[in-house]
C-alpha positions in Angstrom: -17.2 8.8 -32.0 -14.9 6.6 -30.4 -15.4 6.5 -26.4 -11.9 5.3 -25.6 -10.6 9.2 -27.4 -13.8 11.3 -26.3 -12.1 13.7 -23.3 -14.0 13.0 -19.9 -15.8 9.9 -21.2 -16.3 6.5 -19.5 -13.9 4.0 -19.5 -15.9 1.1 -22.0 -16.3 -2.3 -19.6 -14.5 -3.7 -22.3 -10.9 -2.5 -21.3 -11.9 -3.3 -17.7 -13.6 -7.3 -17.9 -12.8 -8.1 -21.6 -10.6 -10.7 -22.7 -7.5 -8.8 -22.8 -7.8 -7.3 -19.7 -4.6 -7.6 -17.2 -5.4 -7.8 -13.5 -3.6 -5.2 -11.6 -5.0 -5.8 -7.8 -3.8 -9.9 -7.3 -3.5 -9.6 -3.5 -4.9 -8.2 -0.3 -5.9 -4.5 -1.4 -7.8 -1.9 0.2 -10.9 0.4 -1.4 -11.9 3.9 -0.4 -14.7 6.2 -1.8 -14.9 9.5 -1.8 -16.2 12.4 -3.1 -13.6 14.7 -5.0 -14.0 18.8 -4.8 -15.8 20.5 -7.6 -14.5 21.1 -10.7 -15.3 24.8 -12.1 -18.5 24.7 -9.4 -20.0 21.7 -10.9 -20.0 18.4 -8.0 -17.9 15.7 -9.3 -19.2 12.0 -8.9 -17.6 9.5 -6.3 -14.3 8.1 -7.0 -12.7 4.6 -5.5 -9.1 4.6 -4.8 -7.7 0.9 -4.2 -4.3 0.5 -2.3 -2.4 -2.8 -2.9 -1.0 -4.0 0.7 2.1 -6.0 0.0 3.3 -7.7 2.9 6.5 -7.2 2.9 7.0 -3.9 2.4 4.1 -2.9 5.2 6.4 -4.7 7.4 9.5 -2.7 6.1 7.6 0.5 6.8 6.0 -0.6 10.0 9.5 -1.2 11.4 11.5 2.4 10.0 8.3 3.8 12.0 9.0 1.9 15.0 12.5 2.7 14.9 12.0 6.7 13.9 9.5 6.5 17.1 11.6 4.9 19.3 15.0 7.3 18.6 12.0 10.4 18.7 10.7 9.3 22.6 14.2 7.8 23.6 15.7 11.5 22.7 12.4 13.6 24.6 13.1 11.1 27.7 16.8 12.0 28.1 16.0 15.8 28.0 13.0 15.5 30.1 15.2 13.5 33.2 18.3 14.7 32.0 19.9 16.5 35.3 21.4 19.9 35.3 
């Protein structure tokens, strides 16, 4: 029985450390763990998700939020002090 095919089997360490193996997470990343909701009533395990933080586009994103913030409060202001 070949691990790699068996449904709900572990990944071998092979595919993850071997030779061949191609690494996907080169820069600044960030790891979380937690536990997924049970499947058919039976608790799941722990699960890692990793999040790749590439610069540039965190400062992309941090900037369309300042900007989306700024138009929001700038819009609440004029029709808190607007006068009638």
């Amino acid at each position: 029985m070949n691990p790699s095919t068996t449904p709900g089997a572990a990944v071998p360490l092979g595919a993850i450390a071997g030779p061949d193996a191609v690494s996907l997470i080169n820069g600044a990343s960030l790891d979380f763990l937690a536990r997924p909701g049970k499947v058919d009533g039976v608790v799941q395990g722990w699960e890692v998700t990793t999040l790749r933080l590439v610069p540039p586009v965190l400062l992309a994103e941090a900037q369309l939020m300042a900007v989306t913030h700024a138009a929001m409060f700038s819009l609440a202001a004029y029709r808190h002090f607007e006068k009638d």
